[in-house]
Jmol script that loads the backbone (N, CA, C; Angstrom):
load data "model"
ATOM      1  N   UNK A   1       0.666 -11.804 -15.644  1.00  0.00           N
ATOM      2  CA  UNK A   1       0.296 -11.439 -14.280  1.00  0.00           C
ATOM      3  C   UNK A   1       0.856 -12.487 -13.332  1.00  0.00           C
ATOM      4  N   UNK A   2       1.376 -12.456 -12.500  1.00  0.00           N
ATOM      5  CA  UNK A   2       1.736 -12.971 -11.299  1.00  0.00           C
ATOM      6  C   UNK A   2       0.765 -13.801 -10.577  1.00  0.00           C
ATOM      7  N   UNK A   3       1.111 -14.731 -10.078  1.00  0.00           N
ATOM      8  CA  UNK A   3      -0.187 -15.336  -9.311  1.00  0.00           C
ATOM      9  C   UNK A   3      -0.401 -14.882  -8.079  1.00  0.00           C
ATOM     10  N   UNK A   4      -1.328 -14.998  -7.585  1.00  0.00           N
ATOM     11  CA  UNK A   4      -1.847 -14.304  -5.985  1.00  0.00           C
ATOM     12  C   UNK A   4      -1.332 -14.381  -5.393  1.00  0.00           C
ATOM     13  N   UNK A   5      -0.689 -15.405  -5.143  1.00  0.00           N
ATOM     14  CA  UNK A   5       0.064 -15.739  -3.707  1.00  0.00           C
ATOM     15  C   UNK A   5       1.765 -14.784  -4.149  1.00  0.00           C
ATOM     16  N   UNK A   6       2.520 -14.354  -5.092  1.00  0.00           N
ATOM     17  CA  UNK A   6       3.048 -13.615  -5.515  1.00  0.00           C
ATOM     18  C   UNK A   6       3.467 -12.724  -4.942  1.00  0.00           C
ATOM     19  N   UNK A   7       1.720 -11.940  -5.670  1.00  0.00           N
ATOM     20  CA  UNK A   7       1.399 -10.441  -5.685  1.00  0.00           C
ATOM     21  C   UNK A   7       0.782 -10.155  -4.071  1.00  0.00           C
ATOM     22  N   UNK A   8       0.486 -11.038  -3.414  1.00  0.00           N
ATOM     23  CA  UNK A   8       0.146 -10.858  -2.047  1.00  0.00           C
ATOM     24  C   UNK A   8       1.343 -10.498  -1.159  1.00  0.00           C
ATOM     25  N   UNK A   9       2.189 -11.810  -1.657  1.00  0.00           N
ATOM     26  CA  UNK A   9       3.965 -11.229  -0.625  1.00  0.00           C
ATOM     27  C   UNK A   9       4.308  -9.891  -0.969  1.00  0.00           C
ATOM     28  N   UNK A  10       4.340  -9.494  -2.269  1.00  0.00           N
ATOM     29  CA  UNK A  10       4.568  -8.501  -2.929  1.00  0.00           C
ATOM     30  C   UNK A  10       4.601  -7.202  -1.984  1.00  0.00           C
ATOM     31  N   UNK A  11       2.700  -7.221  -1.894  1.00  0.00           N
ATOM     32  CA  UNK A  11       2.332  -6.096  -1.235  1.00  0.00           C
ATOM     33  C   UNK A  11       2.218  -6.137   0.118  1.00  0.00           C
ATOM     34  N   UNK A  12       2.090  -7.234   0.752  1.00  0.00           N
ATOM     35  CA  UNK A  12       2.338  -7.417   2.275  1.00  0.00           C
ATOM     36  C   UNK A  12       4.052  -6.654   2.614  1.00  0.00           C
ATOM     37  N   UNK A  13       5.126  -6.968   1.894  1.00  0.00           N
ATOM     38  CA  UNK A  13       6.279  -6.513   1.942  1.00  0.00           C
ATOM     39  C   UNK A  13       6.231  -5.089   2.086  1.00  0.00           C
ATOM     40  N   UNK A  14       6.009  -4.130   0.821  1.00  0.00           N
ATOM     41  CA  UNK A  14       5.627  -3.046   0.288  1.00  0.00           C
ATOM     42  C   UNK A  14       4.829  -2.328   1.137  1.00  0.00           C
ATOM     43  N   UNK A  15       3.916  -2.622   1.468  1.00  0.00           N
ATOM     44  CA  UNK A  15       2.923  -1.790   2.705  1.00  0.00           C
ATOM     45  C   UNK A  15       3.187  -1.800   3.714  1.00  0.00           C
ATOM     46  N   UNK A  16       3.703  -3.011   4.120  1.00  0.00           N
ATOM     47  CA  UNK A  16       4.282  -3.334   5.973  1.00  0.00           C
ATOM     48  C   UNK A  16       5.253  -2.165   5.936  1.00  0.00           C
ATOM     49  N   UNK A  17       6.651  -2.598   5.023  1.00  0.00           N
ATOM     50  CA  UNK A  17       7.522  -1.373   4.941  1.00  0.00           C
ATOM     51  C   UNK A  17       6.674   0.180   4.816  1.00  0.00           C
ATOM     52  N   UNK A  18       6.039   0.682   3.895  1.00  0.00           N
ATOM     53  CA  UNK A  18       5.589   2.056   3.784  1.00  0.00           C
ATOM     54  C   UNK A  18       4.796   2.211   5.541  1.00  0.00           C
ATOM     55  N   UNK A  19       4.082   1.203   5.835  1.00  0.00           N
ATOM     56  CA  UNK A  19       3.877   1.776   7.560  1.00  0.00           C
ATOM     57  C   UNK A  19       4.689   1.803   8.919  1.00  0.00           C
ATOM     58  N   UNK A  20       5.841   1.388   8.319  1.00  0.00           N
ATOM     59  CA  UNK A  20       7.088   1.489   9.207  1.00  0.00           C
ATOM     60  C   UNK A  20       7.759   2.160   9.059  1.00  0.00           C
ATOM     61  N   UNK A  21       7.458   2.687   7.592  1.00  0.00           N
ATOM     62  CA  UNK A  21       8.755   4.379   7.858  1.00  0.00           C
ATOM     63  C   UNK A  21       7.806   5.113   7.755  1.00  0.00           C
ATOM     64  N   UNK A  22       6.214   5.246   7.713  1.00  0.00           N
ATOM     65  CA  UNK A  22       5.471   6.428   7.852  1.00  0.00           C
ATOM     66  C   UNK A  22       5.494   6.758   9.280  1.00  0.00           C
ATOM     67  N   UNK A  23       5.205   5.623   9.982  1.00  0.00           N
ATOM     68  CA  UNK A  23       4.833   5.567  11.428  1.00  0.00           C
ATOM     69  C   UNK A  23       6.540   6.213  12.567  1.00  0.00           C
ATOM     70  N   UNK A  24       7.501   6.483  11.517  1.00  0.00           N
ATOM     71  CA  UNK A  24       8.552   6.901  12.029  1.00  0.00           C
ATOM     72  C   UNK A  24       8.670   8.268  12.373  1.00  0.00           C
ATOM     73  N   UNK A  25       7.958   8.880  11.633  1.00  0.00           N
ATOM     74  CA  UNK A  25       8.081  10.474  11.753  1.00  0.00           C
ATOM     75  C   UNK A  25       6.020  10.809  11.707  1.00  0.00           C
ATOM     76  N   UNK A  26       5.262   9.769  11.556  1.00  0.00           N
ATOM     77  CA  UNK A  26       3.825   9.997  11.882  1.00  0.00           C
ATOM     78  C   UNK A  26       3.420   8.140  12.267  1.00  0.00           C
ATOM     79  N   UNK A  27       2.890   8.238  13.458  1.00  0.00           N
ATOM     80  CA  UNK A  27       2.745   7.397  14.085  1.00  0.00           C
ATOM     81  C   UNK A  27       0.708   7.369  14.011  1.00  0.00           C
ATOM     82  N   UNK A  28       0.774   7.939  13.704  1.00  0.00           N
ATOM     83  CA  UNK A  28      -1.124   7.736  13.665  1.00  0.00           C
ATOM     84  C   UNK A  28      -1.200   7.139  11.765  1.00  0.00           C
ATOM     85  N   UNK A  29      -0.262   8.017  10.972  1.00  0.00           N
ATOM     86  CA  UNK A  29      -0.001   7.977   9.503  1.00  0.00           C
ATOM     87  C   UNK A  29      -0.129   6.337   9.772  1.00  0.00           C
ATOM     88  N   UNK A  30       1.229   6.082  10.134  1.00  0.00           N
ATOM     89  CA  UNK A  30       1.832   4.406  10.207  1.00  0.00           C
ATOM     90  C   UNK A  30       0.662   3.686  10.423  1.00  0.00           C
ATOM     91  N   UNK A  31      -0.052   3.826  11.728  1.00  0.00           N
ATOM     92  CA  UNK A  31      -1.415   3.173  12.347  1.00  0.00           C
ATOM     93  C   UNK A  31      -2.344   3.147  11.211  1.00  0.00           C
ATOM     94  N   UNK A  32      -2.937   3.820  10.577  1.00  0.00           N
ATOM     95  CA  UNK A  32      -3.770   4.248   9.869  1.00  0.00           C
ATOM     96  C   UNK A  32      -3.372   3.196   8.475  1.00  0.00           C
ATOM     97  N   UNK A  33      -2.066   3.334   8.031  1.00  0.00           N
ATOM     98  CA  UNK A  33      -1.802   2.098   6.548  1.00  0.00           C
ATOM     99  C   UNK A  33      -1.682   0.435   7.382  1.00  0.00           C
ATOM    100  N   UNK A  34      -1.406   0.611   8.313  1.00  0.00           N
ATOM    101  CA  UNK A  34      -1.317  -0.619   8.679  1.00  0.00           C
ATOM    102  C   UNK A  34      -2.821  -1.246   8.928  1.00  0.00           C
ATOM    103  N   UNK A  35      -3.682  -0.097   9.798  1.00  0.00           N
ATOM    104  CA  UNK A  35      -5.257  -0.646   9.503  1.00  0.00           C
ATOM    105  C   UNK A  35      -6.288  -1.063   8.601  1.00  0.00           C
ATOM    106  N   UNK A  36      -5.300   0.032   7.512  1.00  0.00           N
ATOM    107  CA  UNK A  36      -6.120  -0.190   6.207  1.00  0.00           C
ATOM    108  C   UNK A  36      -5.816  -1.254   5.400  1.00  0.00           C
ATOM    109  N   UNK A  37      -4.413  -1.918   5.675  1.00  0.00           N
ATOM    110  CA  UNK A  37      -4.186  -3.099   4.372  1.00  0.00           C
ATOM    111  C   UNK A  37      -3.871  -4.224   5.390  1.00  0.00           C
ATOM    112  N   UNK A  38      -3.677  -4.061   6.851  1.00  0.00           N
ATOM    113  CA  UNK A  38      -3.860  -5.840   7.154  1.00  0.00           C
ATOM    114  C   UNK A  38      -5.267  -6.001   8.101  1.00  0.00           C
ATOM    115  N   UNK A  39      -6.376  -4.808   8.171  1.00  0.00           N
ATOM    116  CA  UNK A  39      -7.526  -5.486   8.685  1.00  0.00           C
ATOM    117  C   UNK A  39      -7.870  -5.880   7.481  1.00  0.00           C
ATOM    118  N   UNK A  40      -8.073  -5.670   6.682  1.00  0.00           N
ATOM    119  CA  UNK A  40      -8.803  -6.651   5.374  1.00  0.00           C
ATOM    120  C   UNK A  40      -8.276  -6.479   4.209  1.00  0.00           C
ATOM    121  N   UNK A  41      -6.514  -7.422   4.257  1.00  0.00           N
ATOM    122  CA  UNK A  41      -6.056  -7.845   3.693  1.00  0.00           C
ATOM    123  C   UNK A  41      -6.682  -8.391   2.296  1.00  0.00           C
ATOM    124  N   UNK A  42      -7.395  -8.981   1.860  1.00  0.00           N
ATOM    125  CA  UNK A  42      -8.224  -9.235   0.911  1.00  0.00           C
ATOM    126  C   UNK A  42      -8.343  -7.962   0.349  1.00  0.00           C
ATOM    127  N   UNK A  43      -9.610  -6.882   0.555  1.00  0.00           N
ATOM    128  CA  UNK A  43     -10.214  -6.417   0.127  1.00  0.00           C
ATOM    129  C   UNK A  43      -8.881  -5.088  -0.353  1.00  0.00           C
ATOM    130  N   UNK A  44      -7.767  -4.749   0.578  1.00  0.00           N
ATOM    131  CA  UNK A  44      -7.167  -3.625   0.295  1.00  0.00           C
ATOM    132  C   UNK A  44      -6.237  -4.259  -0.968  1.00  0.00           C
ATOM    133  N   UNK A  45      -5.943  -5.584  -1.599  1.00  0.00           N
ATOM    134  CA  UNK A  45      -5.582  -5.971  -2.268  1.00  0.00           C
ATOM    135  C   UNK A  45      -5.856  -5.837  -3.424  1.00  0.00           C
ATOM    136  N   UNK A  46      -7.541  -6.292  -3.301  1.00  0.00           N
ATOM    137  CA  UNK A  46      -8.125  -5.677  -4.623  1.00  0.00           C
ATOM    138  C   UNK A  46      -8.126  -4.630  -5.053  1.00  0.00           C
ATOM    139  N   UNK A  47      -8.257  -3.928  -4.028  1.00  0.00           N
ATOM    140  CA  UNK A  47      -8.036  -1.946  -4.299  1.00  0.00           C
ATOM    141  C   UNK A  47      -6.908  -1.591  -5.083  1.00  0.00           C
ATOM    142  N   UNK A  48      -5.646  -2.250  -4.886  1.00  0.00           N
ATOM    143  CA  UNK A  48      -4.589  -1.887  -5.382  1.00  0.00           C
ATOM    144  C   UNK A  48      -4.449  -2.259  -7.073  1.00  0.00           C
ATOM    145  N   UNK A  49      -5.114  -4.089  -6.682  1.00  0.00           N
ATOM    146  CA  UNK A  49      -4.946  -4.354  -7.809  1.00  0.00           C
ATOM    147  C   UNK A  49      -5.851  -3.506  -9.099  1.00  0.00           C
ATOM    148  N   UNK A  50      -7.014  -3.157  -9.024  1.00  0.00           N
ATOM    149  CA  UNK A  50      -7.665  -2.372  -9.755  1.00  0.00           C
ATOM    150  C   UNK A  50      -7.435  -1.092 -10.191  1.00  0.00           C
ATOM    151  N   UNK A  51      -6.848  -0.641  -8.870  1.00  0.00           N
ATOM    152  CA  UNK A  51      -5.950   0.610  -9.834  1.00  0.00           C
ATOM    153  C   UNK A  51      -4.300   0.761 -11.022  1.00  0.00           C
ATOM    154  N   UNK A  52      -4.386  -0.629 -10.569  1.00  0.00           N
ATOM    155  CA  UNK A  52      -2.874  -1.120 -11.193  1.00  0.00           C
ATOM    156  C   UNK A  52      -3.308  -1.573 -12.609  1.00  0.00           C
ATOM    157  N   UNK A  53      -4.799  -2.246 -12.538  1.00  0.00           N
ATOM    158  CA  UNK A  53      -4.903  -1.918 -13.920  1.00  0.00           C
ATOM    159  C   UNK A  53      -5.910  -1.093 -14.389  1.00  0.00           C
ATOM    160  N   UNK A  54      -6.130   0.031 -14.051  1.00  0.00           N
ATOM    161  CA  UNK A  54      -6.237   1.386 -14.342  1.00  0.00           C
ATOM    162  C   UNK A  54      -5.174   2.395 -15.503  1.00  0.00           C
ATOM    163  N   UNK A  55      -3.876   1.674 -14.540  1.00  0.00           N
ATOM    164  CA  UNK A  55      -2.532   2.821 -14.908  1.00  0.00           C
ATOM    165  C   UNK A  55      -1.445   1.587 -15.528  1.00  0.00           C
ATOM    166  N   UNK A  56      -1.695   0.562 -16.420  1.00  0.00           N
ATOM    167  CA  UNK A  56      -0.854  -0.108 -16.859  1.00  0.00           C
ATOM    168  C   UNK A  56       0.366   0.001 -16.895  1.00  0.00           C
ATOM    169  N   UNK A  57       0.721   1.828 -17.384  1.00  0.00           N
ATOM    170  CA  UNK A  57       2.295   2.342 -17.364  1.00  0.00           C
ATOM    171  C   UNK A  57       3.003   2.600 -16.367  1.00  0.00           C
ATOM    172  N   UNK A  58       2.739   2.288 -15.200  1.00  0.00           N
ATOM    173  CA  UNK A  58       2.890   3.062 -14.332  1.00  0.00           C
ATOM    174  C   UNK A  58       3.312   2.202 -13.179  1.00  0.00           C
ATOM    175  N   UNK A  59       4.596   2.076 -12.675  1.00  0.00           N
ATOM    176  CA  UNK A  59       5.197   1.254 -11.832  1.00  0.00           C
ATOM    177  C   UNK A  59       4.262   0.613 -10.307  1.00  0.00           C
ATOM    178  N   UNK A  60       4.385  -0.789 -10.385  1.00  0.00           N
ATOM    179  CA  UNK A  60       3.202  -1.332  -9.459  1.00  0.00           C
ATOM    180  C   UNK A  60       3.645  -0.219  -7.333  1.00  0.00           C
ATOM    181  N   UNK A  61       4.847  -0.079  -7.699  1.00  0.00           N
ATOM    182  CA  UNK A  61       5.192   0.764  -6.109  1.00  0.00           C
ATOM    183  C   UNK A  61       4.599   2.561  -6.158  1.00  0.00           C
ATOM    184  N   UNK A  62       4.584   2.624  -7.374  1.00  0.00           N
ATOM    185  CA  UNK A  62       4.171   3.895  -7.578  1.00  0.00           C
ATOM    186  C   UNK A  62       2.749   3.687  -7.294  1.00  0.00           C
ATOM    187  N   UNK A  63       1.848   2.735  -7.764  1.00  0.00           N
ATOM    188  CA  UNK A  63       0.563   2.769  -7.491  1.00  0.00           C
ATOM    189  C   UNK A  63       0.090   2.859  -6.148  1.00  0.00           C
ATOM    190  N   UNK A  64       0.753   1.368  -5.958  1.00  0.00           N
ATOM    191  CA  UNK A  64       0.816   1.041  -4.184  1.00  0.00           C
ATOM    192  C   UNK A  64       1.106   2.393  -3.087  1.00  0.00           C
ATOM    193  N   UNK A  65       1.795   3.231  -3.538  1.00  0.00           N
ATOM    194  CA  UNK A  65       2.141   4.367  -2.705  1.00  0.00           C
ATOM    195  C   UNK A  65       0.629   5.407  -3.324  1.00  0.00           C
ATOM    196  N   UNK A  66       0.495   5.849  -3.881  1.00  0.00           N
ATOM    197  CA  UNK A  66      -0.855   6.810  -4.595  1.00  0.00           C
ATOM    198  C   UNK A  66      -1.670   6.338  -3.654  1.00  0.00           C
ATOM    199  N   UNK A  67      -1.918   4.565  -3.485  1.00  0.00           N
ATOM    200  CA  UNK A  67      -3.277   4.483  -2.801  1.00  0.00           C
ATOM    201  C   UNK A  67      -3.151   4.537  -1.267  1.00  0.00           C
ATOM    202  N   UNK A  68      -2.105   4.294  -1.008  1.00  0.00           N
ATOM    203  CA  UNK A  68      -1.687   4.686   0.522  1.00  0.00           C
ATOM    204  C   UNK A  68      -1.933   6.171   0.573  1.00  0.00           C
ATOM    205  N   UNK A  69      -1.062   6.748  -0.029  1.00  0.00           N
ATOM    206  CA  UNK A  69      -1.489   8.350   0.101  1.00  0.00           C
ATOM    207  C   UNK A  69      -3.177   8.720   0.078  1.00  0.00           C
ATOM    208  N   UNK A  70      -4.287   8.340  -1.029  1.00  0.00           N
ATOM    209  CA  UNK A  70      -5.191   8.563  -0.949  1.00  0.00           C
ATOM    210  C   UNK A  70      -5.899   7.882   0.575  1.00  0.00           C
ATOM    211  N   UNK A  71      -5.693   6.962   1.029  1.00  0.00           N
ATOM    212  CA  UNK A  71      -6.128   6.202   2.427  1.00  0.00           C
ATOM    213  C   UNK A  71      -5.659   7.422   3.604  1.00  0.00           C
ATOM    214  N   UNK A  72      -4.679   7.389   3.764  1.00  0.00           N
ATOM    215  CA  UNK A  72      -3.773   7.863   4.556  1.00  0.00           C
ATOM    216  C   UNK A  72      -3.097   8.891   5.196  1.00  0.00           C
ATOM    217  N   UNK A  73      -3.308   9.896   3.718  1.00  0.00           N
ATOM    218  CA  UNK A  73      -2.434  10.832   3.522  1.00  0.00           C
ATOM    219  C   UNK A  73      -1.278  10.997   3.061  1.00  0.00           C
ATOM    220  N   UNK A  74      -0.254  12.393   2.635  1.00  0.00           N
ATOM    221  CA  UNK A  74       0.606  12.429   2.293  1.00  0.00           C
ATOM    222  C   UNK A  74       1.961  11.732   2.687  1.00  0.00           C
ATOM    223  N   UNK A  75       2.441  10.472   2.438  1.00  0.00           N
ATOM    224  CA  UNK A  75       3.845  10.458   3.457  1.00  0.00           C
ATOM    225  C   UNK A  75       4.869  11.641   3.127  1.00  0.00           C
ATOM    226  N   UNK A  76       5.623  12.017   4.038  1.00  0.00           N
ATOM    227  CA  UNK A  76       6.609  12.919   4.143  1.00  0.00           C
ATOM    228  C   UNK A  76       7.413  12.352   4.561  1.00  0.00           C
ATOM    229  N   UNK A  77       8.625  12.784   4.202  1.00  0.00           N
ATOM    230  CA  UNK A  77       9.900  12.767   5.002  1.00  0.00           C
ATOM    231  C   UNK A  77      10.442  13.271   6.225  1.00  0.00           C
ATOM    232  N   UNK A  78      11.165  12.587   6.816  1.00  0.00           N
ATOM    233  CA  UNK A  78      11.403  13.561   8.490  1.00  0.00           C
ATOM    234  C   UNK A  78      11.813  14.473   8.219  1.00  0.00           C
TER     235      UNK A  78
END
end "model"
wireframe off; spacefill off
backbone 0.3
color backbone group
């Protein structure tokens, strides 16, 4: 496992990006992931991390996107 400080850049990267191209073609979408993982950075961390080990097989961006989608909604494409 990666150490925190890591897996934090990790997903700070990963989520910032997924609410900058959601918020491109859904701008409430974008608002909405960005509220959910940097007002409490901490806690949306753990969220991820727990489902990550939930789904061991299963690529850590693939997760990271599932739980955005469940928060968020579907992202789509323009």
């Amino acid at each position: 496992m990666w150490q925190r400080s890591a897996i934090q850049s990790y997903f700070d990267a990963n989520i910032g990006m997924a609410a900058l191209i959601a918020g491109q073609s859904n701008k409430a979408q974008g608002k909405c992931i960005d509220d959910w993982f940097f007002s409490d950075i901490e806690s949306a961390t753990n969220e991820v991390i727990a489902v990550m080990k939930r789904f061991p097989d299963h690529h850590p961006r693939a997760i990271i996107l599932a739980v955005i989608e469940k928060k968020c909604g579907q992202i789509s494409p323009r």
